[in-house]
N, C-alpha and C positions, 0 to 999 in steps of 0.2 A: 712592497706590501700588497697582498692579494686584496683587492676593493669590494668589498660588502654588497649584496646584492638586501632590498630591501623584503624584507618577509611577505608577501601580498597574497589575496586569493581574486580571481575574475568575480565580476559580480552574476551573483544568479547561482553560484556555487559554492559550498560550504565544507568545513571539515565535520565531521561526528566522531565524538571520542566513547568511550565506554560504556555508560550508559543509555545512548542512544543507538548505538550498535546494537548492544545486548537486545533494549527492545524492538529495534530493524528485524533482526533475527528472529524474535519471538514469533513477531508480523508473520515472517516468511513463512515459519514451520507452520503455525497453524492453516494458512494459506494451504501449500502444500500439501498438510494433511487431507483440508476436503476436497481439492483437485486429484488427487491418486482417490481417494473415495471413490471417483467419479470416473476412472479410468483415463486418465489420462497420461500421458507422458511426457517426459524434458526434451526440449530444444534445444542448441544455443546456436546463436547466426552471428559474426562480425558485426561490429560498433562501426564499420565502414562500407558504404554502398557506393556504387558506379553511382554517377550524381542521375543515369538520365535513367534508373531501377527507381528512383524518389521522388525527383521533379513529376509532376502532374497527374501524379497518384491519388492524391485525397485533396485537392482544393489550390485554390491559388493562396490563402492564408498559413497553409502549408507550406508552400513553396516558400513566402519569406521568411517563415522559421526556420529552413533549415542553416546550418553550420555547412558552409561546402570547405571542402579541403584540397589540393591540391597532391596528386603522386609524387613518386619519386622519377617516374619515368612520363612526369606532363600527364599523368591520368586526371580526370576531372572526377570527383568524390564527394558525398556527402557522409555525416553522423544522420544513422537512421533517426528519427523523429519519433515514431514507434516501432511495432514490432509486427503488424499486422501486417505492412506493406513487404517486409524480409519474409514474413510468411509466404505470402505468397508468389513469392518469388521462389523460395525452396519449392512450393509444390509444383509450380511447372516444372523445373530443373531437372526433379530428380523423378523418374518414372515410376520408380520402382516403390514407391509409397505408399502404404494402404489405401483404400477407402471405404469408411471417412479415415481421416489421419486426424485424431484426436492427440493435440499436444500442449504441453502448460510449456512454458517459456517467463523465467526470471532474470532480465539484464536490465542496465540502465538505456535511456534515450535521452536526448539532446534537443532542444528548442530553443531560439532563442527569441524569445517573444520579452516581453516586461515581466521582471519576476516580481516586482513589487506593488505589482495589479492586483494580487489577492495576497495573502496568507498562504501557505503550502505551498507557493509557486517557485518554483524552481530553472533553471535551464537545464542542469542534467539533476536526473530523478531515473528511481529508481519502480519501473512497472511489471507486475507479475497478472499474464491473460494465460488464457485458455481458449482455445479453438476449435470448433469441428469444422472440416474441409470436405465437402462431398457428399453432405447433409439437405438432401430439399427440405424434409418434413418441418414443419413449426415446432416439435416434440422436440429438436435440438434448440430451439426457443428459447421452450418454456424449462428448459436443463442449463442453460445460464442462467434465466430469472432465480432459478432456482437455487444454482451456484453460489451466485450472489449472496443471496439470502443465510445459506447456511455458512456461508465466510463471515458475513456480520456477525451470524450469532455465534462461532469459534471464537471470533477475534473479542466479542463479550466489549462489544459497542455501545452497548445501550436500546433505545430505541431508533429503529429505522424505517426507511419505506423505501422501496423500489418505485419508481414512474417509468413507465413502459409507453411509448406511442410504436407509431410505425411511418417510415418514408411513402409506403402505397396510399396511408391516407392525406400525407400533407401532398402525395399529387393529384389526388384528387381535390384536394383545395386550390391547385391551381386551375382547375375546371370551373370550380364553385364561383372565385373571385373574379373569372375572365381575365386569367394571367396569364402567358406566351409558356408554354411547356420549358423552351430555353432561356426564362429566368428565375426556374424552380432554385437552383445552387446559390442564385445571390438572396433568393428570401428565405429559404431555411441557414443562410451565414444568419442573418437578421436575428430571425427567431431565435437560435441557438445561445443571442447575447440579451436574451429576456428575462433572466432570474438576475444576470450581472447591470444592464441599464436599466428594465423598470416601460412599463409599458409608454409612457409618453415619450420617450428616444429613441424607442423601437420604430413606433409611430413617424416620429420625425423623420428616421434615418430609411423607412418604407418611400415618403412623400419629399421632402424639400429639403432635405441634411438639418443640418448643427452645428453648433462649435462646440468642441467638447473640451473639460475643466479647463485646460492648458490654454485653449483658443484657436488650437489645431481644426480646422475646416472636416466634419463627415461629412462625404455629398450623401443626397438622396438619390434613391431609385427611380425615382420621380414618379410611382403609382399614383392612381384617383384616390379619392376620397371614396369613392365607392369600392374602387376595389378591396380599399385598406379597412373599412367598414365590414365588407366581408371574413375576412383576414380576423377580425376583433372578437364576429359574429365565434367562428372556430374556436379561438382561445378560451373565449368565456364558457366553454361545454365543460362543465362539470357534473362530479354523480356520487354517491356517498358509497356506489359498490362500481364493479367494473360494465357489468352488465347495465346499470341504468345510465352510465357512460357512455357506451355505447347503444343507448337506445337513443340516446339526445344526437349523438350523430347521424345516425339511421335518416333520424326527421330533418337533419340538417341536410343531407347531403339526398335528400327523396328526389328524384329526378335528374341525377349527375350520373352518367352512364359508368357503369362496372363496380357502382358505387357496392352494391350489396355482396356481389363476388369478392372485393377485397375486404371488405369488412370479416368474413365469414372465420378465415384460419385466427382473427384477435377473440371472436368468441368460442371456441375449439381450444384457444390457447386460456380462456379465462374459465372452463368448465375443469380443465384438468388440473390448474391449477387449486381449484379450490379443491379438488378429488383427492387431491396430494399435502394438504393443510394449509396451503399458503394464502390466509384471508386476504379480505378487501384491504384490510388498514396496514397492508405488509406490502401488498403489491398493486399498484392502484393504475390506472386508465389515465392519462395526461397527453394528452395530444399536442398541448407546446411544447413538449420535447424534441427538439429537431436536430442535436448531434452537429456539430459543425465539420466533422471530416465528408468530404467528396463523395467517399467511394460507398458510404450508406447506400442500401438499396431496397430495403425493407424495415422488420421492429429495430425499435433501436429501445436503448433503455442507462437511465441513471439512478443510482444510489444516494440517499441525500441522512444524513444524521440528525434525527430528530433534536435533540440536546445543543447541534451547531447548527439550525438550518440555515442559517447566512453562507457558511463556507464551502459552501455548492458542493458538487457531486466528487464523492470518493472510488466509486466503483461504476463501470461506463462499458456499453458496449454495443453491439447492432449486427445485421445480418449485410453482409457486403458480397453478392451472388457475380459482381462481373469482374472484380479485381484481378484473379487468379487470368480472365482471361486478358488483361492486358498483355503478360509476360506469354501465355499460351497459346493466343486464340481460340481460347477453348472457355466454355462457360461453366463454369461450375461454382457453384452454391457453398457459401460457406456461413458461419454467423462464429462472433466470439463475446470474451468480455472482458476487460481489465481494471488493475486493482490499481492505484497509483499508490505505492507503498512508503513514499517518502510524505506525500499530502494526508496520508493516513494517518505513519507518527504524529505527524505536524496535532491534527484533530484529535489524536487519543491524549498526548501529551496537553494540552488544552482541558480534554474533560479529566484530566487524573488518573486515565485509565489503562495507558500503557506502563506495564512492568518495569520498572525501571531497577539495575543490578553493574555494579559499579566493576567488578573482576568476577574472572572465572576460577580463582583459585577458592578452594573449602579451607585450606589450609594453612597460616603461615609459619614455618620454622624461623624460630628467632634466632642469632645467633650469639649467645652471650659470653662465649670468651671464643678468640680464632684460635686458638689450640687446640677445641673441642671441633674441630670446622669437619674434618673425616666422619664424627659423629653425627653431627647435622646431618650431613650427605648422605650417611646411611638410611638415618628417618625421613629422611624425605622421598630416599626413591622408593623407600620399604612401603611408605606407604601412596606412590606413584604408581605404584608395582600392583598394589592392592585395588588399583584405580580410583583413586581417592584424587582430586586436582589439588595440586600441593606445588606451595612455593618456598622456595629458600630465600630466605633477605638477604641481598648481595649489595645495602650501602655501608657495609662494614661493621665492625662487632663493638661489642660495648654499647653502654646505654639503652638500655631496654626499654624504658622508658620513650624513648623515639621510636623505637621500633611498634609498641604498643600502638602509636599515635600511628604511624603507618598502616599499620594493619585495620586501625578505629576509621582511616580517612577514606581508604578503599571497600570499608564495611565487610572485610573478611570475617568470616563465621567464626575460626577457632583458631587461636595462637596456640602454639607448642615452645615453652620454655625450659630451658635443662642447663643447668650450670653443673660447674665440678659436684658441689655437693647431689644434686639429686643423682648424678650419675654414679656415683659412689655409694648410691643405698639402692640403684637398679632401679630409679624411679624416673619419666617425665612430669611437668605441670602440662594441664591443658590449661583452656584460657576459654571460656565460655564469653565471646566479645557481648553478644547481643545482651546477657544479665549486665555486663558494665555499664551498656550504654542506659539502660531500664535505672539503675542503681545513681548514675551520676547527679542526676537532680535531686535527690532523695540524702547521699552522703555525702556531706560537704566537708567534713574533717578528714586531716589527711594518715590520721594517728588509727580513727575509725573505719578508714577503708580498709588499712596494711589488715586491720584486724581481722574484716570479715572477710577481706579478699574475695568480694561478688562474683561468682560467677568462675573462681579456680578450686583446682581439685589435682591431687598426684595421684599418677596411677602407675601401675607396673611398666618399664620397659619393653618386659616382655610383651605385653597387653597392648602395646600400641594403638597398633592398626584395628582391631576392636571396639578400644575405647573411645575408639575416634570413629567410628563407624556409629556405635551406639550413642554419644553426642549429636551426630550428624542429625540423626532420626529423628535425637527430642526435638530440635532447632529445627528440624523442616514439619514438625509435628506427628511425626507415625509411627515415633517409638516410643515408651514408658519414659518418664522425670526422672534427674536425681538430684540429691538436694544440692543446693550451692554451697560453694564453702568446702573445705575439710570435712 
């Protein structure tokens, strides 16, 4: 006897069935629609990288998320983590690539960090960015801010806001604080966990460590009081537009050398912004935003949903100018931005607002006697044929009744019923599902349904594919009613 293996999934990992497909999918296309808006183009790179393409790419936080893998022939491998770092690996590789090389790229990635830290967290997820490669100007900037922005309002989120900072300004807070240039990567890790711990742990874990919930020991950095005072000073800049944001840093930062130079491309970037319609209370000035990947090298920026702002950022991205030359030795300028499309579901499904749609079929052919089974077949590819999505019920004939219940559980649109008799006066029933479901709380007698039969109608044989086309129209709304019933 062959031994049972038990049914299991890894933790961090999930299956999606139907309707969360369907609305995965939705995510996608709209997605997609404003990135080709935008001229971009598809990638696709291996789920699998040489381990030492990934190791000390974006951070040592990085480094123990990844999944290393083992070859077949002792090669040493990782599961990319993103998709940034595969990027730019293809662009050194291959010479022969435009520039800029503007490409959108939709695969999953792999982390394997705590997936039950947040909501939406995952180990493998599914992320959709866009990139420009060989871009100095800030104008490729302010075209992901932008990106961003007009995906939310496709994907019909709600309200949102973009927070924009920049990595040039938190190095000049390492000026400001009197902090060593080579511990700028351990205080922006810090920063980066300030919406998730809350300024007193930030505080802590700047100066003397913690235990945190478990009792697990975080050390500190072991900064002054002074310096971390500094540090508090920065945070607390706030400004009800972008500009008075950045006039509070101005005075913050008056006497920190190149201080006024690098500030200059974030107000260039907030004039055009606003020239292009994207106000203060859409795209706002935040300079705790510090991005926890490494290889940041400039703005960086998050997306956060007004309606969930606890569940932190859904759409993330930044200017990373020296990546490309790890694999190269060549510097070139890049900035992108990514959607995390599975923490997205996660958020829309929470606010109500993903589409949710159980089958892709419009149609289902019932099959009420298997004699008539050639017949079925016909209507159904006739109207296959017609491009109509049409299924045939294949758990056996007889009992229509279940079959109803099938087609009611999947919320198929339009059942197709035809016994000997109606084929014998050249006639199908249709089966208007959505008037049954509208009708079932309303008739509760079973004498009273047969009677008015909600929502069915015979129509010619010959008329099929017609009549089912014009059904279709009233049920998705864009064609004339007709009455229920006979």
């Amino acid at each position: 006897m062959t031994q049972t293996v038990e049914p299991r999934i890894l933790r961090g990992l999930r299956d999606l069935f139907s309707e969360h497909m369907h609305a995965r999918q939705w995510i996608i296309d709209r997605i997609r629609s404003v990135y080709e808006r935008y001229g971009y183009v598809p990638l696709g790179t291996p789920a699998l990288e040489y381990l030492d393409v990934l190791l000390g790419s974006a951070g040592e936080e990085s480094d123990k998320q990844l999944f290393e893998v083992e070859g077949p022939d002792e090669e040493q491998l990782g599961l990319r983590f993103d998709q940034t770092v595969s990027l730019a690996r293809v662009f050194a590789q291959y010479n022969d690539l435009p520039r800029p090389y503007r490409r959108y790229q939709i695969q999953p990635v792999w982390r394997c960090d705590n997936p039950y830290e947040k909501r939406g967290r995952f180990r493998e997820f599914l992320q959709f960015d866009i990139d420009a490669v060989g871009v100095e100007s800030e104008v490729a900037d302010v075209e992901m801010i932008t990106a961003m922005c007009d995906t939310m309002n496709a994907l019909e989120v709600g309200g949102f806001r973009v927070r924009v900072s920049s990595r040039r300004v938190l190095n000049l807070l390492m000026s400001f604080a009197g902090i060593a240039e080579e511990r700028a990567a351990d205080v922006f890790r810090v920063l980066d966990k300030l919406d998730k711990l809350g300024k007193d742990k930030v505080r802590l874990e700047l100066t003397t460590g913690y235990k945190d919930d478990s009792g697990s020991p975080v050390p500190g950095l072991g900064f002054s009081d002074k310096q971390v005072a500094r540090i508090e000073q920065f945070l607390a800049i706030k400004g009800d537009t972008r500009d008075e944001a950045l006039a509070s840093l101005r005075a913050l930062y008056e006497g920190v050398p190149n201080a006024a130079e690098e500030l200059e491309p974030l107000a260039r970037m907030s004039g055009q912004l606003t020239r292009l319609g994207y106000a203060d209370d859409i795209v706002q000035y935040d300079f705790s935003i510090a991005r926890g990947l490494a290889y940041y090298t400039g703005t960086v920026f998050e997306t956060e949903l007004l309606d969930l702002p606890e569940f932190g950022s859904v759409c993330s991205g930044g200017r990373y100018d020296d990546l490309v030359m790890r694999f190269s030795g060549e510097r070139v300028p890049a900035v992108g931005t990514s959607v995390g499309v599975d923490r997205l579901l996660v958020a829309l499904l929470e606010l109500g607002r993903a589409p949710l749609k159980k089958v892709t079929a419009d149609v289902l052919v019932t099959v009420f006697d298997q004699e008539m089974i050639d017949h079925y077949l016909e209507m159904t590819y006739e109207l296959r044929r017609a491009g109509i999505n049409t299924e045939l019920y294949l758990g056996g004939a007889g009992r229509v009744g279940k079959q109803i219940r099938y087609g009611d559980r999947y919320e198929v649109p339009i059942l197709v019923v035809c016994g000997s008799d109606e084929r014998d006066k050249g006639e199908v029933q249709l089966k208007d599902m959505s008037v049954g479901r509208q009708k079932t709380d309303k008739i509760k007698d079973r004498d009273e349904w047969k009677a008015e039969r909600p929502g069915q109608f015979n129509v010619a044989r010959s008329e099929l594919v017609p009549e089912v086309k014009k059904l279709l129209a009233v049920i998705r709304g864009t064609g004339a009613g007709r009455h229920e019933g006979t």
